[in-house]
mmCIF file as gemmi writes it, N, C-alpha and C atoms, coordinates in Angstrom:
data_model
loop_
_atom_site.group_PDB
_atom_site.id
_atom_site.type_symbol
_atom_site.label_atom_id
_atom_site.label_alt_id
_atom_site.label_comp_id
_atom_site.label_asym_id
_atom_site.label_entity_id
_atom_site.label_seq_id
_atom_site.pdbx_PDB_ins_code
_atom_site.Cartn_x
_atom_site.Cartn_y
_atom_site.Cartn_z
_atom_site.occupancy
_atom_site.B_iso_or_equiv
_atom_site.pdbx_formal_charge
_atom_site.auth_seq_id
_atom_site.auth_asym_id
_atom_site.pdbx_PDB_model_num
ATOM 1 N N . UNK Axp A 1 ? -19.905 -35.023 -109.826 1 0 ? 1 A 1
ATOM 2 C CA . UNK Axp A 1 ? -19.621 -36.355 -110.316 1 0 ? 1 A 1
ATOM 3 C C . UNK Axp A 1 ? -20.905 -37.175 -110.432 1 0 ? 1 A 1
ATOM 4 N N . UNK Axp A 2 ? -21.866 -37.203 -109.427 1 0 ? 2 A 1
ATOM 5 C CA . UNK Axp A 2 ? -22.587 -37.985 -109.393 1 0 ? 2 A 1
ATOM 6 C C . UNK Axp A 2 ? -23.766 -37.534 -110.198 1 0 ? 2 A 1
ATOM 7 N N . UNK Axp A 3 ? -24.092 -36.004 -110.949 1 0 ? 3 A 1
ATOM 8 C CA . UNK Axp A 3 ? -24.897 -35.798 -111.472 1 0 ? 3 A 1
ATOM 9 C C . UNK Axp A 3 ? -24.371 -36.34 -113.449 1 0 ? 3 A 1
ATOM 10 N N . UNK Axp A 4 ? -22.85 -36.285 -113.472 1 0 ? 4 A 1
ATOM 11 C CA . UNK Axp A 4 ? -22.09 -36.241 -114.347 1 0 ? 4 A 1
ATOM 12 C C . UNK Axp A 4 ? -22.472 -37.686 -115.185 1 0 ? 4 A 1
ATOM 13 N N . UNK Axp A 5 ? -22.587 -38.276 -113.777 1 0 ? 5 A 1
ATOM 14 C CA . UNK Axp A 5 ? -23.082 -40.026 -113.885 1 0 ? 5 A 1
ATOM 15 C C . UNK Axp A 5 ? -24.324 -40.159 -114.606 1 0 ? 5 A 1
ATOM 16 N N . UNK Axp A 6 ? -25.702 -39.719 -114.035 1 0 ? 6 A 1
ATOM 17 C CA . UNK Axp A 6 ? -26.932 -39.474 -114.339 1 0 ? 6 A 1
ATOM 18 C C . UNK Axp A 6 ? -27.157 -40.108 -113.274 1 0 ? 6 A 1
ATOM 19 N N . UNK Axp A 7 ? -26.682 -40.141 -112.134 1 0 ? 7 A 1
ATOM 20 C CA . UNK Axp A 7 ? -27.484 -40.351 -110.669 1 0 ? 7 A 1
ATOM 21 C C . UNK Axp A 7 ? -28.593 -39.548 -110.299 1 0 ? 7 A 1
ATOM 22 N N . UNK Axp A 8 ? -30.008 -40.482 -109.645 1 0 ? 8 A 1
ATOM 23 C CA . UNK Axp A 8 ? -31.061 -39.4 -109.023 1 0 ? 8 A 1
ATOM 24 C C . UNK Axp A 8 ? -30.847 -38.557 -108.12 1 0 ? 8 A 1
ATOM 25 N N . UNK Axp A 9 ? -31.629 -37.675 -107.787 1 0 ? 9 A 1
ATOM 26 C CA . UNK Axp A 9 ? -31.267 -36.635 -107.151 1 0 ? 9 A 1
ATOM 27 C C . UNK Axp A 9 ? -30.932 -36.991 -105.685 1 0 ? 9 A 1
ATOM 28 N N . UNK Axp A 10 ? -30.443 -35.997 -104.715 1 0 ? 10 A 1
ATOM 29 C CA . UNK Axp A 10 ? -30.343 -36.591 -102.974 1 0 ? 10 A 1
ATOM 30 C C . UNK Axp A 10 ? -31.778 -37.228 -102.717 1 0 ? 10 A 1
ATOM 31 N N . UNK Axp A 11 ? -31.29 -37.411 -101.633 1 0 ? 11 A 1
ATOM 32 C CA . UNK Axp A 11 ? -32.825 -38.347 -101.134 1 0 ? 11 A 1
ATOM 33 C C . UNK Axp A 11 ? -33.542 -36.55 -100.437 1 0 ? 11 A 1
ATOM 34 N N . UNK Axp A 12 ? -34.918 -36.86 -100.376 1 0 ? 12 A 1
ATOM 35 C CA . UNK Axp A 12 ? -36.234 -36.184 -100.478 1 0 ? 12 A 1
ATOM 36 C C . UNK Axp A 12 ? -35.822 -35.699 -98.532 1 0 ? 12 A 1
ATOM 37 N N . UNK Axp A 13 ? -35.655 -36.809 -98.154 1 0 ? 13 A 1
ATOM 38 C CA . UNK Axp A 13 ? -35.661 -36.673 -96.109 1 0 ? 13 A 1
ATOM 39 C C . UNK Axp A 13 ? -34.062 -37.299 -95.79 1 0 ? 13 A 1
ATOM 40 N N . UNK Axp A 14 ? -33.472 -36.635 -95.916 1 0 ? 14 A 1
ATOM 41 C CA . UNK Axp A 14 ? -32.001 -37.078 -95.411 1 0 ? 14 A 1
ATOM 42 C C . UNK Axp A 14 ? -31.813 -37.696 -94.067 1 0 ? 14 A 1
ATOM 43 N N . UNK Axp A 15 ? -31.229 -38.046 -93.844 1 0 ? 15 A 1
ATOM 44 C CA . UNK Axp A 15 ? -31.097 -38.584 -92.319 1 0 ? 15 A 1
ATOM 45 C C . UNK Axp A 15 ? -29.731 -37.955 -91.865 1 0 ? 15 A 1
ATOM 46 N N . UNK Axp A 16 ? -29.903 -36.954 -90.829 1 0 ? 16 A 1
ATOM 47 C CA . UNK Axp A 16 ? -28.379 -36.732 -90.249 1 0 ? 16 A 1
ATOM 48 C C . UNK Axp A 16 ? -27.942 -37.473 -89.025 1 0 ? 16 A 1
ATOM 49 N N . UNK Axp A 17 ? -26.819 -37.262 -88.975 1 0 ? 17 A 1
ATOM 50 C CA . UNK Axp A 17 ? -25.731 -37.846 -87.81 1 0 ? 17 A 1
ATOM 51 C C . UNK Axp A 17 ? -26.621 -37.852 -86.499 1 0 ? 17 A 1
ATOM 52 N N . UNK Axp A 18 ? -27.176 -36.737 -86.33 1 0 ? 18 A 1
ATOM 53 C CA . UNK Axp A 18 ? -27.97 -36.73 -85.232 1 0 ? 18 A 1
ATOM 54 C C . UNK Axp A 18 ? -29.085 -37.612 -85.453 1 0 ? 18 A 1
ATOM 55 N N . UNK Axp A 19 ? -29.7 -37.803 -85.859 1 0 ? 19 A 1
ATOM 56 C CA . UNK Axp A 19 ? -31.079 -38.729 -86.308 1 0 ? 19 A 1
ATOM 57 C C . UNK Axp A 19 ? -30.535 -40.133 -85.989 1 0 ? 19 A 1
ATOM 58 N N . UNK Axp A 20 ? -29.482 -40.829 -86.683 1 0 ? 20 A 1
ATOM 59 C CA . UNK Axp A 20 ? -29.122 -41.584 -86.426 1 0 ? 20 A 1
ATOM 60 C C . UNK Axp A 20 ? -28.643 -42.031 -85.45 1 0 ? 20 A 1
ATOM 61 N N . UNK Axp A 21 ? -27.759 -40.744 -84.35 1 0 ? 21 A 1
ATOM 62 C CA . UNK Axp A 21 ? -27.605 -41.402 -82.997 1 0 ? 21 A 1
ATOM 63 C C . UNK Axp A 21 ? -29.133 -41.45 -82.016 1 0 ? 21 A 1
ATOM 64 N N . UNK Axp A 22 ? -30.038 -40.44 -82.086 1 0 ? 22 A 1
ATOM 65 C CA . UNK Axp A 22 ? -31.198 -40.92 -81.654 1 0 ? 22 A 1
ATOM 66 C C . UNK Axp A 22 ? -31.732 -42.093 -81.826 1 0 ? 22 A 1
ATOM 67 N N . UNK Axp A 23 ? -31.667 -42.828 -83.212 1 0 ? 23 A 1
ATOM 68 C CA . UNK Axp A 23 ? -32.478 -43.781 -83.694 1 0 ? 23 A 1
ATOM 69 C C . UNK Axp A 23 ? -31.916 -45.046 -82.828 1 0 ? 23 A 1
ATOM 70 N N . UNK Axp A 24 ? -30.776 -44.813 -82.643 1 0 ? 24 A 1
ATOM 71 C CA . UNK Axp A 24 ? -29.741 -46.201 -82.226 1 0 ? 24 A 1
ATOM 72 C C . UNK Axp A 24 ? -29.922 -46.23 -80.996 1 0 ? 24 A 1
ATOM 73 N N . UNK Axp A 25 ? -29.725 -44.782 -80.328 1 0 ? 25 A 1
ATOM 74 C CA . UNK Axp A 25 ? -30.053 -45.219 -78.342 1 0 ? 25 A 1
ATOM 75 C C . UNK Axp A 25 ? -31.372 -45.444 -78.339 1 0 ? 25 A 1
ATOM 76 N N . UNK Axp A 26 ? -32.869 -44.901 -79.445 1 0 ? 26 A 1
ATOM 77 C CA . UNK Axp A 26 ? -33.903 -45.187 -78.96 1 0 ? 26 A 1
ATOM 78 C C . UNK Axp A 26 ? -33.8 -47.376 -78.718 1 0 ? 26 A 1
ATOM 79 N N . UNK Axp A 27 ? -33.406 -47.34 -79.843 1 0 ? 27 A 1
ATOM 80 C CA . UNK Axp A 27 ? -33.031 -48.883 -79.88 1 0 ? 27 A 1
ATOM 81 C C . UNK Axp A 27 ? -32.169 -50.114 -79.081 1 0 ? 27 A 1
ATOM 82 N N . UNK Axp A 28 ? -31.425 -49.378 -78.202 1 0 ? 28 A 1
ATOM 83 C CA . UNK Axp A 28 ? -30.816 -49.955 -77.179 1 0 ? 28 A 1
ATOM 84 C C . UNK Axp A 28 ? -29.704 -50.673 -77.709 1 0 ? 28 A 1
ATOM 85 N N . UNK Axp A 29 ? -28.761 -49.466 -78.801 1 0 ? 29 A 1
ATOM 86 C CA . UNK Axp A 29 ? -28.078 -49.778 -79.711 1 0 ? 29 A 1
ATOM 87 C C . UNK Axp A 29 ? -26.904 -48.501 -79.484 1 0 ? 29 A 1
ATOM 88 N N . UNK Axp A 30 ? -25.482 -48.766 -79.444 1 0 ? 30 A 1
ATOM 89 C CA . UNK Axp A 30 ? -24.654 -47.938 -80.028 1 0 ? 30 A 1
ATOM 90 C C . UNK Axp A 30 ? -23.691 -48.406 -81.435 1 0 ? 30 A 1
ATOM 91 N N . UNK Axp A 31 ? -23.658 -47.13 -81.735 1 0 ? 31 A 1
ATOM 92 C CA . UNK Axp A 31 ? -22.634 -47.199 -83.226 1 0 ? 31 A 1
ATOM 93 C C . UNK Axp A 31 ? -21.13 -47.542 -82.964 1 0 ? 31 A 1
ATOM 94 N N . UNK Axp A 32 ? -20.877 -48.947 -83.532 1 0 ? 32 A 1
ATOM 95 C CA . UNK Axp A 32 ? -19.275 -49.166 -83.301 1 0 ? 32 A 1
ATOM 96 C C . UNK Axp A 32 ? -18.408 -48.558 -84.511 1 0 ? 32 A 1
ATOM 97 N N . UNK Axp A 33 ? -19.011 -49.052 -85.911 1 0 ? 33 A 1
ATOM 98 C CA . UNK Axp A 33 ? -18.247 -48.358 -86.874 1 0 ? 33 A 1
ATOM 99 C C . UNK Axp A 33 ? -18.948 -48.021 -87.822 1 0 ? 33 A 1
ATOM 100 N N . UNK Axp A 34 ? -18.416 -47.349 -89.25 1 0 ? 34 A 1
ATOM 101 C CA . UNK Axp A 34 ? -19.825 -46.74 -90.178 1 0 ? 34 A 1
ATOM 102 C C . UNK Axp A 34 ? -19.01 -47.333 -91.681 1 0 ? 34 A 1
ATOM 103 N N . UNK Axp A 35 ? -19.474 -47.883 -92.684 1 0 ? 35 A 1
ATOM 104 C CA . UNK Axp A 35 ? -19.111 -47.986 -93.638 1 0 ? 35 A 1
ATOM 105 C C . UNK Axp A 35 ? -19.469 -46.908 -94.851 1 0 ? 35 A 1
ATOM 106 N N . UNK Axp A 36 ? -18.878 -46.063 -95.289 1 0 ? 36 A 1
ATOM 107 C CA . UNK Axp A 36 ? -19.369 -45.4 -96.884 1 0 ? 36 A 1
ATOM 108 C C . UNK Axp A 36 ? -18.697 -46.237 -97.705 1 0 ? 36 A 1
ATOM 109 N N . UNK Axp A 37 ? -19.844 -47.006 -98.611 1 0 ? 37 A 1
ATOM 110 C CA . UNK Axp A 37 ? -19.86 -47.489 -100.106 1 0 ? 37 A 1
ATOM 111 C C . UNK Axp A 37 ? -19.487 -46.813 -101.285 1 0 ? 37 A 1
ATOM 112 N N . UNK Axp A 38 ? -18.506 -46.549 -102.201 1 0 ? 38 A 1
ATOM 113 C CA . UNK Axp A 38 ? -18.389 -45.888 -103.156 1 0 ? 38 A 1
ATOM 114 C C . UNK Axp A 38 ? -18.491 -44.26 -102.842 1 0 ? 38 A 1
ATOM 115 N N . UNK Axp A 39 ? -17.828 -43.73 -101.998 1 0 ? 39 A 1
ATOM 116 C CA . UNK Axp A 39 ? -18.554 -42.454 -101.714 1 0 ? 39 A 1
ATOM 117 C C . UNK Axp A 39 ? -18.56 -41.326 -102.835 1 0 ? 39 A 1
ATOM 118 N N . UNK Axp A 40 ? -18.11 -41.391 -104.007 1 0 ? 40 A 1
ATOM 119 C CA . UNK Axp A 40 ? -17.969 -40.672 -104.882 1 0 ? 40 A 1
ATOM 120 C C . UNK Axp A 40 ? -19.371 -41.197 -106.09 1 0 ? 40 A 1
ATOM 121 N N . UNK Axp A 41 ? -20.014 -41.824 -105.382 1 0 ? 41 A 1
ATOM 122 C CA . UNK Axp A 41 ? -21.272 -41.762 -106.882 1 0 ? 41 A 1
ATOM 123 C C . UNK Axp A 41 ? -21.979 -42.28 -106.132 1 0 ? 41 A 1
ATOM 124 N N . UNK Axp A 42 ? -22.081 -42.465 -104.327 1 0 ? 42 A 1
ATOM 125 C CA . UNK Axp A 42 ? -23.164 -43.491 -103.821 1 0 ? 42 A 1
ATOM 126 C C . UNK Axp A 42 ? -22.983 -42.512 -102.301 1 0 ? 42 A 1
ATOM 127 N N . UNK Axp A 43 ? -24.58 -42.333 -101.798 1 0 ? 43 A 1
ATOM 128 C CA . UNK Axp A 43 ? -24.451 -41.668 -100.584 1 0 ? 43 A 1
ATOM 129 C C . UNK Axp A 43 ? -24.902 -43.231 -99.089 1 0 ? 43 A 1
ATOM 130 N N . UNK Axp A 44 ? -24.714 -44.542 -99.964 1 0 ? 44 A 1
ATOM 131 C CA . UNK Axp A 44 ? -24.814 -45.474 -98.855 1 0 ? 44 A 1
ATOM 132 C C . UNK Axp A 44 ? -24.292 -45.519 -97.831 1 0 ? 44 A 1
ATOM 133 N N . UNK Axp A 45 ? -24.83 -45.696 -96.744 1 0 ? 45 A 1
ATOM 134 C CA . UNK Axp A 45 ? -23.753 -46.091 -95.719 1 0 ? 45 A 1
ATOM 135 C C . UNK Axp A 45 ? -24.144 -47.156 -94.664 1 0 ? 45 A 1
ATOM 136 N N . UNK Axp A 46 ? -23.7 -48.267 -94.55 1 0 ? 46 A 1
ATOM 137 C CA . UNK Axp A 46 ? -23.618 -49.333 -93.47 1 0 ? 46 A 1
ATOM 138 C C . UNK Axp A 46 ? -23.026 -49.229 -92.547 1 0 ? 46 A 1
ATOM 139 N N . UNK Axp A 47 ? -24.181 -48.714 -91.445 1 0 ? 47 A 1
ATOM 140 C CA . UNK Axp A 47 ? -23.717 -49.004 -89.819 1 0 ? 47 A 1
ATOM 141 C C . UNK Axp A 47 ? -23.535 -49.724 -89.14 1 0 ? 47 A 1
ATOM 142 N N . UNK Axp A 48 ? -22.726 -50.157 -88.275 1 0 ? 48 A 1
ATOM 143 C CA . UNK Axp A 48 ? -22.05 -51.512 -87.763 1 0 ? 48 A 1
ATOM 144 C C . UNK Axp A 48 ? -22.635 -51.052 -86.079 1 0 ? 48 A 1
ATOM 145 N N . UNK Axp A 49 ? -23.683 -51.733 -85.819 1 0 ? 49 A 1
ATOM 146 C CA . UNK Axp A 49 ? -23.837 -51.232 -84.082 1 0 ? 49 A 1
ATOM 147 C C . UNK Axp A 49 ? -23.84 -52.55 -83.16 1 0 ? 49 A 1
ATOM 148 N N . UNK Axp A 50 ? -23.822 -52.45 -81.948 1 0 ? 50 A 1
ATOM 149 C CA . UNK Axp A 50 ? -24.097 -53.792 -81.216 1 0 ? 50 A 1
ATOM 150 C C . UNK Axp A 50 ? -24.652 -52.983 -79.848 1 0 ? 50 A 1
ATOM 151 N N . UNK Axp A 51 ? -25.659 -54.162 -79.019 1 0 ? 51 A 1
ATOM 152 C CA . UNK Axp A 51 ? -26.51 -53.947 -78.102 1 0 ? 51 A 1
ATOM 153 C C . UNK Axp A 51 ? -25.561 -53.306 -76.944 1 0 ? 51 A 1
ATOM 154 N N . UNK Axp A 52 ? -26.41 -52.288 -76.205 1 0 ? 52 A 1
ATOM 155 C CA . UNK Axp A 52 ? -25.883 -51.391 -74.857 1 0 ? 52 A 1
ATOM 156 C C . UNK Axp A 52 ? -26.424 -52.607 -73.644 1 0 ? 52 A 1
ATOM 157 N N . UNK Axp A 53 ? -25.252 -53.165 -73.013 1 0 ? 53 A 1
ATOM 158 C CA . UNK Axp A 53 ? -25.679 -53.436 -71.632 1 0 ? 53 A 1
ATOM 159 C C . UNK Axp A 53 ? -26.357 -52.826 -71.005 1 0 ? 53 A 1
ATOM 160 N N . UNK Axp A 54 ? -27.022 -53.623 -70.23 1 0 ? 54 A 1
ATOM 161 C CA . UNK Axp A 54 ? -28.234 -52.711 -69.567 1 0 ? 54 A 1
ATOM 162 C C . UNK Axp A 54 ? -27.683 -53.472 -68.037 1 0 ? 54 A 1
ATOM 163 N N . UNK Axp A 55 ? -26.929 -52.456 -66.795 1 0 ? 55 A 1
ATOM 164 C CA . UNK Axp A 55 ? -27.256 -52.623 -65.874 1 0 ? 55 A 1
ATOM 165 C C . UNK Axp A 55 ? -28.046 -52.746 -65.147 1 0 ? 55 A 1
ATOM 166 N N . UNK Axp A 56 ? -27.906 -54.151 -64.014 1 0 ? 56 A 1
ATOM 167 C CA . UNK Axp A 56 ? -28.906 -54.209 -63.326 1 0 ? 56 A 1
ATOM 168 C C . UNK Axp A 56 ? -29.192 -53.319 -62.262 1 0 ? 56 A 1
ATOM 169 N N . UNK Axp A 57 ? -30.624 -52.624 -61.635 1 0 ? 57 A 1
ATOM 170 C CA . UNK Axp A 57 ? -31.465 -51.748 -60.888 1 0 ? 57 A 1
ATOM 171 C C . UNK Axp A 57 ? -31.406 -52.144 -59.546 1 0 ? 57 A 1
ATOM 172 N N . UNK Axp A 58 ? -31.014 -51.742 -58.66 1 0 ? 58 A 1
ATOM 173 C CA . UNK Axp A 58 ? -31.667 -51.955 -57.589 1 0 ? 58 A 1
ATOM 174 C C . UNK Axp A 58 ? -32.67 -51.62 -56.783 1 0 ? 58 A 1
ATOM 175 N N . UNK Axp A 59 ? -33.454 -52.123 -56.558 1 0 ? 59 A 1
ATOM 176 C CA . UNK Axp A 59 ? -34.59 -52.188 -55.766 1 0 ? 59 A 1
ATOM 177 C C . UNK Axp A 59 ? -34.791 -51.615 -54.51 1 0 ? 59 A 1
């Protein structure tokens, strides 16, 4: 479909599922929900995350 369109090709460095949960705990971030945009002619996707409590340490 999406070549049918004259869409450019995939992206060059994909980002997988895994990449992305790394990227988010490096960030002190988890994933609440994921949006796909048009998924039939668009590989977008908007991640919905919010900050990880950080318990306090004891000393």
């Amino acid at each position: 479909m999406k070549r049918w369109l004259g869409h450019q090709v995939l992206a060059n460095y994909p980002v997988s599922n895994a990449d992305i949960k790394e990227l988010l705990q490096r960030s002190g971030l988890r994933e609440v929900r994921r949006y796909r945009l048009v998924s039939l002619v668009s590989e977008a996707v908007y991640i919905v995350a919010e900050r990880i409590a950080v318990s306090p340490q004891a000393t």
